[in-house]
C-alpha positions in Angstrom: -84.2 103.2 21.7 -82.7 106.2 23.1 -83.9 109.7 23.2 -80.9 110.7 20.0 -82.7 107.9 18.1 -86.2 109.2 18.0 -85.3 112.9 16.6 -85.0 113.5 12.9 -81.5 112.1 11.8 -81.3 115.8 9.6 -81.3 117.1 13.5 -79.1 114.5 14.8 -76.4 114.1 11.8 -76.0 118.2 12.2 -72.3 118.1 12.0 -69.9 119.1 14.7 -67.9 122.4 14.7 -63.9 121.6 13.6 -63.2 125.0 14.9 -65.1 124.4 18.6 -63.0 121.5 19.5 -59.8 123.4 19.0 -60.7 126.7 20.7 -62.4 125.1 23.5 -59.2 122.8 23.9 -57.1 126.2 23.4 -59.2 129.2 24.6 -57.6 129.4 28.5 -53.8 129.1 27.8 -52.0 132.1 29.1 -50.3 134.0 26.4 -52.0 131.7 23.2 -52.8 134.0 20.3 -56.0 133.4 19.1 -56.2 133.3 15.2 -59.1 130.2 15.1 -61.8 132.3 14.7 -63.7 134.6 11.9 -63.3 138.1 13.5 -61.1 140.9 14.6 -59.7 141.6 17.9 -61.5 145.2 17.9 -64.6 146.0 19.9 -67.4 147.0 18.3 -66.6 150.8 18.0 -68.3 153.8 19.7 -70.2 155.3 17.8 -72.4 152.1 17.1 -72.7 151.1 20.4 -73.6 154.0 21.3 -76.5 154.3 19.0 -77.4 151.1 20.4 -77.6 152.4 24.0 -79.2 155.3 23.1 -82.2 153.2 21.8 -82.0 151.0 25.3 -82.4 153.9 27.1 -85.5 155.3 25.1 -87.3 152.3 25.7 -86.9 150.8 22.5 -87.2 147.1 24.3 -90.8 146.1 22.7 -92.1 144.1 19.4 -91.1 145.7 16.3 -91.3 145.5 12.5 -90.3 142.0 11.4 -88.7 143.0 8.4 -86.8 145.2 10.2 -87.6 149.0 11.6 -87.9 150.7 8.5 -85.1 153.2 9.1 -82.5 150.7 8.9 -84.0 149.3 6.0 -83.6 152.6 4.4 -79.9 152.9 5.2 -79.5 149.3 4.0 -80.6 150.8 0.7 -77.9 153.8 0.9 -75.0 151.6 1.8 -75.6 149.3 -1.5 -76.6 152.6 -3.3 -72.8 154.3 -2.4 -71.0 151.0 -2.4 -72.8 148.7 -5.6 -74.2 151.8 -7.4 -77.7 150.4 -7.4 -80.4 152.2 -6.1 -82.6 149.5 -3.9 -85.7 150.4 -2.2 -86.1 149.4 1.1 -88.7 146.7 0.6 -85.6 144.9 -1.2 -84.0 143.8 2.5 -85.1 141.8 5.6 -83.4 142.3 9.1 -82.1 139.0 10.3 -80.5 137.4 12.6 -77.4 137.1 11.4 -76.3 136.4 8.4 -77.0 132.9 9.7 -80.5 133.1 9.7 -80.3 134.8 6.1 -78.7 132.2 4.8 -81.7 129.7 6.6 -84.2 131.5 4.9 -83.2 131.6 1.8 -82.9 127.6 2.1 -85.8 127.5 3.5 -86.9 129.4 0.2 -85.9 127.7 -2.4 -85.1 123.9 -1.5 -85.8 121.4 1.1 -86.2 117.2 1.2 -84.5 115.6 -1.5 -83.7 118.8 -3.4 -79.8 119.5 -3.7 -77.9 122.6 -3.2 -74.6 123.1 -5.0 -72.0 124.9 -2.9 -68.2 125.8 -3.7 -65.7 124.2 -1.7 -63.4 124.1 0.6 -66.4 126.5 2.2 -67.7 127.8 5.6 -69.7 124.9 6.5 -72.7 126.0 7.8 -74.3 126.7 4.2 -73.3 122.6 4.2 -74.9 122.5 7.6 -78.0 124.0 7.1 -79.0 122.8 4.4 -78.5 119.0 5.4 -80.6 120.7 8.2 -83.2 121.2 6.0 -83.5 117.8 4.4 -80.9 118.8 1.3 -78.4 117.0 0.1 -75.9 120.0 0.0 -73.3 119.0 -3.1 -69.6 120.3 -3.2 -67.7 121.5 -6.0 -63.9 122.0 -5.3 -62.5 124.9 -6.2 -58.8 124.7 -8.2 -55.9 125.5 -6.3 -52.9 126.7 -8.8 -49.7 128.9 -8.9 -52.4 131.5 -10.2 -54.3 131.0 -6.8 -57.8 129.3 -6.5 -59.5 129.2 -9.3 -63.6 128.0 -10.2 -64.0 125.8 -12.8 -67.7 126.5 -13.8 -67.8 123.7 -16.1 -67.5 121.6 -12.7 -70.7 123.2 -11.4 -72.0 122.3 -14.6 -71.1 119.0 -13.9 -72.6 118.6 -10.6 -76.4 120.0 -11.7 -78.9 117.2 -11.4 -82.8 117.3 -12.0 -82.8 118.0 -8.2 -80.5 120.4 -7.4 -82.3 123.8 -6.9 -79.6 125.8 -5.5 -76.5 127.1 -6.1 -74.5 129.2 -3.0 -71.8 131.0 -4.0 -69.4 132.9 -1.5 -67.1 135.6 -2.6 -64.3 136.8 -1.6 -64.1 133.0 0.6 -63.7 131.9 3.7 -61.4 130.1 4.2 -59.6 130.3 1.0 -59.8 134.5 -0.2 -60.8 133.1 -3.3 -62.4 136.0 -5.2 -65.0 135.5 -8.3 -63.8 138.0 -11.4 -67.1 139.7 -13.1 -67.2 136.9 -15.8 -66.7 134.2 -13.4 -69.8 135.2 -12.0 -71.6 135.9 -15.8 -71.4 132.3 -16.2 -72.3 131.0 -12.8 -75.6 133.6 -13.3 -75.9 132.3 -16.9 -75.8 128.4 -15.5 -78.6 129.0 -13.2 -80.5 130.8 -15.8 -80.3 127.8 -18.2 -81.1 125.4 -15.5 -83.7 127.4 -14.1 -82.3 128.0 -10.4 -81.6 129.9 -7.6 -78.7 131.6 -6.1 -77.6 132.7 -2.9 -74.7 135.0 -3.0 -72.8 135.6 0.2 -70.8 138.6 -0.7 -70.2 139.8 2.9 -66.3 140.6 1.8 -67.2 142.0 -0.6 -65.4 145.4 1.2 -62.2 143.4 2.5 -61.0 143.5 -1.4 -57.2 144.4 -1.5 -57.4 144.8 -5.3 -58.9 148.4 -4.6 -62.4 148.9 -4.4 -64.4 146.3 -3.6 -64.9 142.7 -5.1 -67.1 141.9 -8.4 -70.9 140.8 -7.1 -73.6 139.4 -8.7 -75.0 143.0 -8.6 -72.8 143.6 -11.5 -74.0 140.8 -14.1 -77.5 140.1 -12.9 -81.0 141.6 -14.2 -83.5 142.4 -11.7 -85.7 139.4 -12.2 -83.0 137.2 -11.9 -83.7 134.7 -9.0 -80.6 135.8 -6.5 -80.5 135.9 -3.1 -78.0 137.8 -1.2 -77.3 137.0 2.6 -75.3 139.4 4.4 -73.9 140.7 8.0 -72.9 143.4 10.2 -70.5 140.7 12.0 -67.3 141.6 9.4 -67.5 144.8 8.1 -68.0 146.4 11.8 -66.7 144.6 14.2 -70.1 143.3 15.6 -69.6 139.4 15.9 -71.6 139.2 18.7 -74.8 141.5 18.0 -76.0 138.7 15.2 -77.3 141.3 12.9 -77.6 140.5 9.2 -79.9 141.2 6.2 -81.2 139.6 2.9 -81.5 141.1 -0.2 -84.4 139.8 -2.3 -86.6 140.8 -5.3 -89.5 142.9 -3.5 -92.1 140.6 -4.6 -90.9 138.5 -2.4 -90.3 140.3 0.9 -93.7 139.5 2.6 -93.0 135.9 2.3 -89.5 136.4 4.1 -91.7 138.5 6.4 -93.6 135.6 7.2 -90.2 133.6 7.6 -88.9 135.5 10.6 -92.1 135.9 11.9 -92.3 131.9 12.3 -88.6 131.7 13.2 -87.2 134.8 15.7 -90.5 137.4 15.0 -87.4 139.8 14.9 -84.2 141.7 15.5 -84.1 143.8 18.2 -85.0 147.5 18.1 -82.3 149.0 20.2 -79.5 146.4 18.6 -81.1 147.9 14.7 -80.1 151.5 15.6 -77.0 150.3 16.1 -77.1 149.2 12.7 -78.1 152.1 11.4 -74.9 154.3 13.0 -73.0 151.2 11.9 -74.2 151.8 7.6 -74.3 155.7 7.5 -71.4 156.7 9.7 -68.8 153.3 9.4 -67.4 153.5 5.1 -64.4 155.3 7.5 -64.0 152.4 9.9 -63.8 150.0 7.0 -61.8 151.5 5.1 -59.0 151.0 8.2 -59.9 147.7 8.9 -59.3 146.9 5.5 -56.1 148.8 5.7 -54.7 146.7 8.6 -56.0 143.5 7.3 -53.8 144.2 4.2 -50.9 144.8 6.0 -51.4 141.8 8.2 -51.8 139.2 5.1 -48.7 140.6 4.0 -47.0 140.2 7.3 -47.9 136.1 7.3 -47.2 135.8 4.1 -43.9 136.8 4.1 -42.7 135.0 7.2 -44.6 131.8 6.4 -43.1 131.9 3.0 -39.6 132.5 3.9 -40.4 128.8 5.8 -39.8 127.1 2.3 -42.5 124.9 3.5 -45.8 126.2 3.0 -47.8 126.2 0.0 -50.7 128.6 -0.1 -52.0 131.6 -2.4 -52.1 135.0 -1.3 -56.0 135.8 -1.1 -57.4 138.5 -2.7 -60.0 139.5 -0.4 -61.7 138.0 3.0 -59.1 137.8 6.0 -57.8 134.7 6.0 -54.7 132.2 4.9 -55.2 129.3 3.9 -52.1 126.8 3.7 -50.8 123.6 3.8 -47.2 122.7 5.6 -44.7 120.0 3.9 -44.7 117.5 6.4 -48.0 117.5 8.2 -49.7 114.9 7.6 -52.9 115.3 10.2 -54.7 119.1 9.8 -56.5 118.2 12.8 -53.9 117.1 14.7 -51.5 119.8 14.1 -54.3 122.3 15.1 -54.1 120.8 18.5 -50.4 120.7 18.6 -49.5 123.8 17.5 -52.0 125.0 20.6 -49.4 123.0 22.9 -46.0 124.2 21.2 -46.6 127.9 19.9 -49.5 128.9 21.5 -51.3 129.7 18.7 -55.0 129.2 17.6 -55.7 128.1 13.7 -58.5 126.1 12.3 -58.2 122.9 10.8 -58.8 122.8 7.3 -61.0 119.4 7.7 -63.5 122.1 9.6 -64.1 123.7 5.9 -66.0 120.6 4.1 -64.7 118.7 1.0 -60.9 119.8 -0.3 -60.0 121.1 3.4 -57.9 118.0 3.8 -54.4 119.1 4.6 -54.8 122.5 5.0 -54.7 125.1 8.4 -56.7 128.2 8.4 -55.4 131.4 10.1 -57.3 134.5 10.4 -54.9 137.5 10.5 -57.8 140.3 11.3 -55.9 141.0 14.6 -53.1 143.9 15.5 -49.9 143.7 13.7 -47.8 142.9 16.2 -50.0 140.1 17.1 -49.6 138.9 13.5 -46.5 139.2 13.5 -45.8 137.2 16.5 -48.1 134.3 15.4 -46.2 134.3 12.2 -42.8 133.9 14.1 -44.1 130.7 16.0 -45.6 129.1 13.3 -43.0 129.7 11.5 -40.7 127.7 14.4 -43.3 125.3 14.5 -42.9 124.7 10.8 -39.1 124.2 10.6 -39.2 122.2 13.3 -41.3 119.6 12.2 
């Protein structure tokens, strides 16, 4: 037997990335536009990592609080205070990782071997991912694609509910598709779990990209407070800070020492210097967002338009998130064509296949970039398109 053998087959099944294998066959070509990954172009902006730096510099390089140093805790609170109008104590939110490790924890949480965890789909996989990790069966329910845009069906989640299943993830606005719940949508997901006694984990972290003014419907809006929803969330989208892997979760605060104990056994916790980051990042950033959000309209519009004036691509404008979705007449490989339109118009999508059940067909592009970038990566595809 070899070494693979002998590990757990949850370890060894863990899926491969459909997004790696095209950026790493992609990521050196001179003059390729890069649109295969989840993130803007922008650096993280000044007047985080500045706050960040200034923490360095103090010293702030020891153990700290595991559920985070309280101060960002407390401007976790304001933010969903000025943006959810709900007024959260602090104890409500745990500094993770990531939303990543969020999203572990609150699997780790509320299901494990043999359980099943109901996710909508096409879907970011590593909700999918992790929870195979964890010895779940994770369970898709595709999401309907109409002339209305995608639509849930919650009489298919309905469906899908076994004795076992514990969990249902929900993510809105969606990657990949922009798919966003309305408020009664997410009524009756919240009133399914309640009848079926089970838990939720909500991963609104779009909930700001929303280009119908605003921001999008959340749970937030339907639920009670006892209600048994988990909310996973980041600092990766909103401000521009991929690469920090800060994230919280938002949880009932009976339950906060248990997460505690979660992180403790996992990462013992975040930074200190990288949290005051954070902190500049909640009270000083609505501004930022607000023009990130601004260009990211502007650049769906942009693809939109020239991808549609193809004639050949069938996709729904998203409501919220920053990304496009589509499927091409005439391609008949997702995959394939990600690699190939690398090699003829230098540009970097995602293959839909990389996005779980219902992905089949599809390309994702994520136009959170500069506008004339967008608008360039539109014109090639575009070429691409006709020409195939």
């Amino acid at each position: 037997m070899s070494l693979t053998d002998m590990v757990r087959p949850e370890a060894r099944l863990a899926p491969v990335s459909g997004i790696e294998a095209v950026a790493n066959y992609g990521r050196e070509r001179a003059g390729l536009i890069p649109l295969w990954a989840g993130e803007s172009d922008m650096p993280t902006p000044a007047f985080i990592s500045d706050a960040a730096s200034r923490g360095l510099a103090n010293g702030e390089t020891f153990y700290t609080w595991q559920a985070g140093i309280p101060e960002l805790r407390q401007a976790i609170a304001r933010y969903h205070r000025r943006h959810f109008g709900k007024d959260f104590g602090a104890d409500s939110f745990i500094v993770t990782i990531g939303g990543m490790q969020a999203i572990t924890m609150a699997l780790q949480a509320t299901s494990g071997t043999g359980d099943e965890a109901i996710y909508l789909a096409p879907a970011w996989p590593n909700f999918a991912g992790a929870a195979g990790i964890a010895g779940a069966r994770p369970v898709p329910v595709l999401l309907d694609m109409t002339d209305n845009g995608w639509s849930c069906d919650v009489e298919k989640i309905a469906a899908a509910i076994t004795p076992r299943t514990k969990v249902i993830f929900v993510n809105s606005p969606s990657n990949p598709t922009g798919w966003t719940a309305d408020r009664e949508t997410l009524q009756a997901i919240l009133d399914l779990a309640r009848k079926h006694d089970l838990w939720i984990v909500a991963d609104e972290i779009y909930a700001l990209f929303y280009y119908g003014g605003g921001r999008a419907a959340s749970f937030m809006d339907v639920m009670e407070p006892e209600d048994k929803v988990l909310f996973v969330n980041t600092f990766s989208k909103n401000w521009a800070m991929t690469g920090w892997r800060v994230g919280w979760l938002k949880t009932h605060p009976s339950l906060s020492r248990m997460f505690e104990n979660l992180v403790q056994y996992s990462t013992s916790g975040v930074a200190q210097f990288l949290q005051r980051g954070a902190i500049a990042a909640l009270d000083e950033g609505d501004g930022f967002i607000a023009e990130q959000v601004e260009r990211a309209g502007k650049a769906r519009d942009i693809v939109c338009r020239v991808l549609g004036e193809t004639g050949r691509v069938r996709f729904s404008v998203p409501p919220g998130a920053f990304y496009l979705f589509f499927a091409v007449d005439g391609m008949k490989d997702a995959e394939r064509a990600a690699f190939d339109i690398v090699d003829k118009a230098l540009v970097g999508l995602a293959p839909g296949t990389a996005f779980c059940a219902g992905g089949e067909g599809f390309l994702r592009l994520c136009f959170h970039r500069r506008l004339d970038q967008v608008e360039e990566a539109s014109h090639r595809l575009a070429k691409w398109i006709r020409d195939l």
